[in-house]
N, C-alpha and C positions, 0 to 999 in steps of 0.2 A: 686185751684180756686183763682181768682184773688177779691183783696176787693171791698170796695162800694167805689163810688166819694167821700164821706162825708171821709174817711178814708186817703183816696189817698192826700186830701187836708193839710192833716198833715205831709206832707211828709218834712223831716226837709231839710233846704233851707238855705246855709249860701253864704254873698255877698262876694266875693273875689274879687280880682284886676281882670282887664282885660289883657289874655294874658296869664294865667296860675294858674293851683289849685294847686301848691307846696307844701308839707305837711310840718308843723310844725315841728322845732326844735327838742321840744320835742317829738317828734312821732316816733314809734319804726321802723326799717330797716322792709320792708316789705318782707315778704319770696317770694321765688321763687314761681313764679304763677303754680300752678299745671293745670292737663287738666280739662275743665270741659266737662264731657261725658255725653251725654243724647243717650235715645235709642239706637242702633245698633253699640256704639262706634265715635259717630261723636264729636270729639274734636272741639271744641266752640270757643279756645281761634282764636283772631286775629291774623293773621301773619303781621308784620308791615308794616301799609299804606295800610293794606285791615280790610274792617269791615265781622264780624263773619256772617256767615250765619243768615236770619231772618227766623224762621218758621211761619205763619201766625197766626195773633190773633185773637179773638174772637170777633165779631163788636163790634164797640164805646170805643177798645182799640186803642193805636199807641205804636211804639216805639218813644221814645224821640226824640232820634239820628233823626230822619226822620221829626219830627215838631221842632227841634232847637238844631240842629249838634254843636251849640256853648257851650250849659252849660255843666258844668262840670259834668261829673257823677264819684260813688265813689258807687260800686257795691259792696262793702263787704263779703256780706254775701254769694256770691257767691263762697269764696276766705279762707281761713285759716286764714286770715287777719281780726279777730272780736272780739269780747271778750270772744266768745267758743275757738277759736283756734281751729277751722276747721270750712269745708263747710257747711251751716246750708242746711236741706232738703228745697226742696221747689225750689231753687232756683237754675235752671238748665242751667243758661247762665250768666255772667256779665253785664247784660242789663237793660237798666230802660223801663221798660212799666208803662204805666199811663190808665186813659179814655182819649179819644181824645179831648176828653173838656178841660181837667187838662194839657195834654203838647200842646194846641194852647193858655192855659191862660198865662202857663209859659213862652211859646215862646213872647209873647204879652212885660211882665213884660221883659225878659230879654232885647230884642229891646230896651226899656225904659231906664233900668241902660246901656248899653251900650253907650248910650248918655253921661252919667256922668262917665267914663271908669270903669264901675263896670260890672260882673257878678253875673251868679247866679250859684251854685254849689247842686247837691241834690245826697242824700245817699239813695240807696236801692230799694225806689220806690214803692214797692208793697210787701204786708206779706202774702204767703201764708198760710193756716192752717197747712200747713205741718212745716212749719217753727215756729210758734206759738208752736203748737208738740214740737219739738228741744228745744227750749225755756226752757219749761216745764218742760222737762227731765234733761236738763241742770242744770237747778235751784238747783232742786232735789238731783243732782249726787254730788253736794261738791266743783266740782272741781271750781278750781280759775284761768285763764289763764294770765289776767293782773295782 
């Protein structure tokens, strides 16, 4: 189940140049992307210069990519690429889904910094309960991955 708007609003936002979200120096080599499978085996990831299949959302969600293909997204938790060091549940596609409200505010705001060659970048997008779960267990379990 996808959060409230009050939630989604927190969704953390950082400006970067225009023209590309580059990782940090400091930022570890990112492992080879694994598949990400939902239902009946359907592999998610994108093959280059096509975007991944969208399965429909639930009204008064969007996909990002669809209200402002320009910001950056940085899907994580989708990816082994997190501070569990693997895919958290919950999140069954590299994608940012929002409320439709929240990626026409973002699209709005980015229009804006692009004026001033800035972007907007956002991580993850939405926490399911399932992924909260992960969290939890995670916590729990000891282990340290950074």
């Amino acid at each position: 189940m996808l959060t409230s708007p009050s939630v989604l609003v927190a969704v953390l936002l950082s400006l970067v140049a225009a023209g590309g979200c580059q990782p940090s120096a400091a930022e570890p080599e990112r492992p080879a992307e694994a598949p990400v499978v939902i239902g009946d085996g359907l592999d998610l990831r994108p093959t280059p210069g096509e975007r991944p299949p969208a399965p429909p959302l639930p009204a008064g969600f969007s996909y990002l990519r669809d209200a402002a293909p320009e910001i950056g997204q940085e899907m994580r938790y989708a990816t082994a690429f997190n501070f569990a060091g693997e895919p958290i549940d919950g999140y069954r596609a590299p994608t940012c889904i929002l409320t439709t409200e929240a990626a026409r505010a973002l699209a709005r705001v980015d229009a804006d910094l692009a004026a001033q060659g800035l972007g907007l970048k956002v991580y993850d997008c939405y926490r399911p309960q399932a992924a909260v779960d992960h969290f939890v267990r995670w916590a729990r379990s000891g282990q340290e991955t950074m």
